[in-house]
DRENKOL-133203 format. One record per residue (C-alpha): residue number from 1; residue in one letter; x, y, z. Coordinates in nm, 2 decimals. Layout:
# residues N
pos: NUM | code: A | x: X | y: Y | z: Z
...
//
This chain:
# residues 73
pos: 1 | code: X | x: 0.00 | y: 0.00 | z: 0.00
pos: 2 | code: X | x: 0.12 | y: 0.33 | z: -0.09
pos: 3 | code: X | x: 0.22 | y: 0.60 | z: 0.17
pos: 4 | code: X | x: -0.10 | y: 0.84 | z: 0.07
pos: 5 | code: X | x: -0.34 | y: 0.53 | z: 0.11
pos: 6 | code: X | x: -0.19 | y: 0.40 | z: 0.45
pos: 7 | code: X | x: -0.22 | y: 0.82 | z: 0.58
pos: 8 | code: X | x: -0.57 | y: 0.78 | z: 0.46
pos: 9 | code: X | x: -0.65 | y: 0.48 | z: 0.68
pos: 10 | code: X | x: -0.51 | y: 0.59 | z: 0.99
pos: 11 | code: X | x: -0.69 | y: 0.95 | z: 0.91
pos: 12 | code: X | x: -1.00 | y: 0.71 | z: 0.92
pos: 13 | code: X | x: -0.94 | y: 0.56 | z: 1.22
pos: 14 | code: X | x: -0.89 | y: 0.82 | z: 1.41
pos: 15 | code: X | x: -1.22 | y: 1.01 | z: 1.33
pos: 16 | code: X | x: -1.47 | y: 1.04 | z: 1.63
pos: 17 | code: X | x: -1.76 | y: 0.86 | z: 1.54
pos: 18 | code: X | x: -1.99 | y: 1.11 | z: 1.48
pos: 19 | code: X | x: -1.78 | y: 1.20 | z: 1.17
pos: 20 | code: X | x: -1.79 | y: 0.85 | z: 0.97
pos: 21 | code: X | x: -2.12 | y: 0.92 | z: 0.82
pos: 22 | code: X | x: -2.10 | y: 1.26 | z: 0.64
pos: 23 | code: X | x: -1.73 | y: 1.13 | z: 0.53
pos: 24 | code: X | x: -1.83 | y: 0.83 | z: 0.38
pos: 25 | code: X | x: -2.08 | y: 1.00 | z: 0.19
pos: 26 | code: X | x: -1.80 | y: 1.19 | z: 0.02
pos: 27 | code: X | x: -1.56 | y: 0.90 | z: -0.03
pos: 28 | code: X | x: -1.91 | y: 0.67 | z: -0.19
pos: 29 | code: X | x: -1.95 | y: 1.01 | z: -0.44
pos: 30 | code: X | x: -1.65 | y: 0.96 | z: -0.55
pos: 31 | code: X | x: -1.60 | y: 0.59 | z: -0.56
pos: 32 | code: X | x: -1.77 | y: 0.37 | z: -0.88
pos: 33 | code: X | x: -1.98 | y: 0.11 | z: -0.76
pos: 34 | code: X | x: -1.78 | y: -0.27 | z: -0.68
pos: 35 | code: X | x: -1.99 | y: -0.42 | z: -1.04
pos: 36 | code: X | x: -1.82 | y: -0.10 | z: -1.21
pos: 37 | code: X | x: -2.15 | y: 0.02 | z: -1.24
pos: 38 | code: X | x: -2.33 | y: 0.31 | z: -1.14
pos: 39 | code: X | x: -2.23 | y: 0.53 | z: -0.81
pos: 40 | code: X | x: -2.31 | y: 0.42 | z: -0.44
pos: 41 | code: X | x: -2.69 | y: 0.52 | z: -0.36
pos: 42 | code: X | x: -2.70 | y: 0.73 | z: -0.04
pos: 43 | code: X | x: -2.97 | y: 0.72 | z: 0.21
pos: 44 | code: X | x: -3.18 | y: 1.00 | z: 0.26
pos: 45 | code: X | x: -3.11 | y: 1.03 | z: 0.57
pos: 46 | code: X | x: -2.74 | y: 1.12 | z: 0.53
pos: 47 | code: X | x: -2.63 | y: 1.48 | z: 0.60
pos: 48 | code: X | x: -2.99 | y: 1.53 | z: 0.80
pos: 49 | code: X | x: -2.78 | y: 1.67 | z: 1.09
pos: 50 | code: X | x: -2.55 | y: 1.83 | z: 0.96
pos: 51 | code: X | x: -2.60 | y: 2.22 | z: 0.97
pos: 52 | code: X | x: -2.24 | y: 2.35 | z: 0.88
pos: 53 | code: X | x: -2.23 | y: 2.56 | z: 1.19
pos: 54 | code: X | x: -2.11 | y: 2.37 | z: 1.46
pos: 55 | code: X | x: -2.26 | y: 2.22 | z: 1.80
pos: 56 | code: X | x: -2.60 | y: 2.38 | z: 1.84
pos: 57 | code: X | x: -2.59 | y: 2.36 | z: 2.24
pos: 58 | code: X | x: -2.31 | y: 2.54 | z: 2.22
pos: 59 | code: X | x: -2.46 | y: 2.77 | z: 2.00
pos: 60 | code: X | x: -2.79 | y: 2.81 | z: 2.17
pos: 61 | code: X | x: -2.75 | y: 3.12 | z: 2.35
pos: 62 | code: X | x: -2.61 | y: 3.31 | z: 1.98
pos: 63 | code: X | x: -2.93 | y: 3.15 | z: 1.81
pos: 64 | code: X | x: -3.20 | y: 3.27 | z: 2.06
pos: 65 | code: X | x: -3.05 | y: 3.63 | z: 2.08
pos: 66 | code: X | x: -3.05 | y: 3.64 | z: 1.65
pos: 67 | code: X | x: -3.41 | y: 3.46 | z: 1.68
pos: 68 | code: X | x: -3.50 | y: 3.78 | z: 1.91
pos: 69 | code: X | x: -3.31 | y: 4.05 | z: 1.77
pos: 70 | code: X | x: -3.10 | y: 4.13 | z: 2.04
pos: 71 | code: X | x: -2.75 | y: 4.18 | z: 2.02
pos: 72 | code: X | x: -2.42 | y: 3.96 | z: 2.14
pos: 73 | code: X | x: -2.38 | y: 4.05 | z: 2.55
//
């Protein structure tokens, strides 16, 4: 195995598990299909969570005062 592919798995292994998901979703997009045919279906349910912006609960106080129009304190 080449030194790019071993970096990969240990990349992978390392991930917290709330990570595997959304990052096997990329690697299945890019990745033909095992019968060489057509690309890995993904679930509907993959990326459901995922908002972009980090922890909500940590977030919760900055997304009530925008929801209210108040400003930062």
């Amino acid at each position: 195995m080449n030194t790019l592919r071993e970096e990969l798995h240990e990349l992978i292994d390392r991930l917290p598990e709330s990570q595997v998901a959304p990052i096997l979703a990329l690697v299945r997009e890019s990745t033909p299909a095992e019968d060489g045919g057509q690309n890995w279906p993904l679930p509907d349910f993959v990326g459901a969570l995922s908002s972009g912006k980090g922890d909500l609960g940590a977030r919760s106080g900055e997304i009530l005062r925008a929801e209210m129009g108040r400003e930062a304190e």
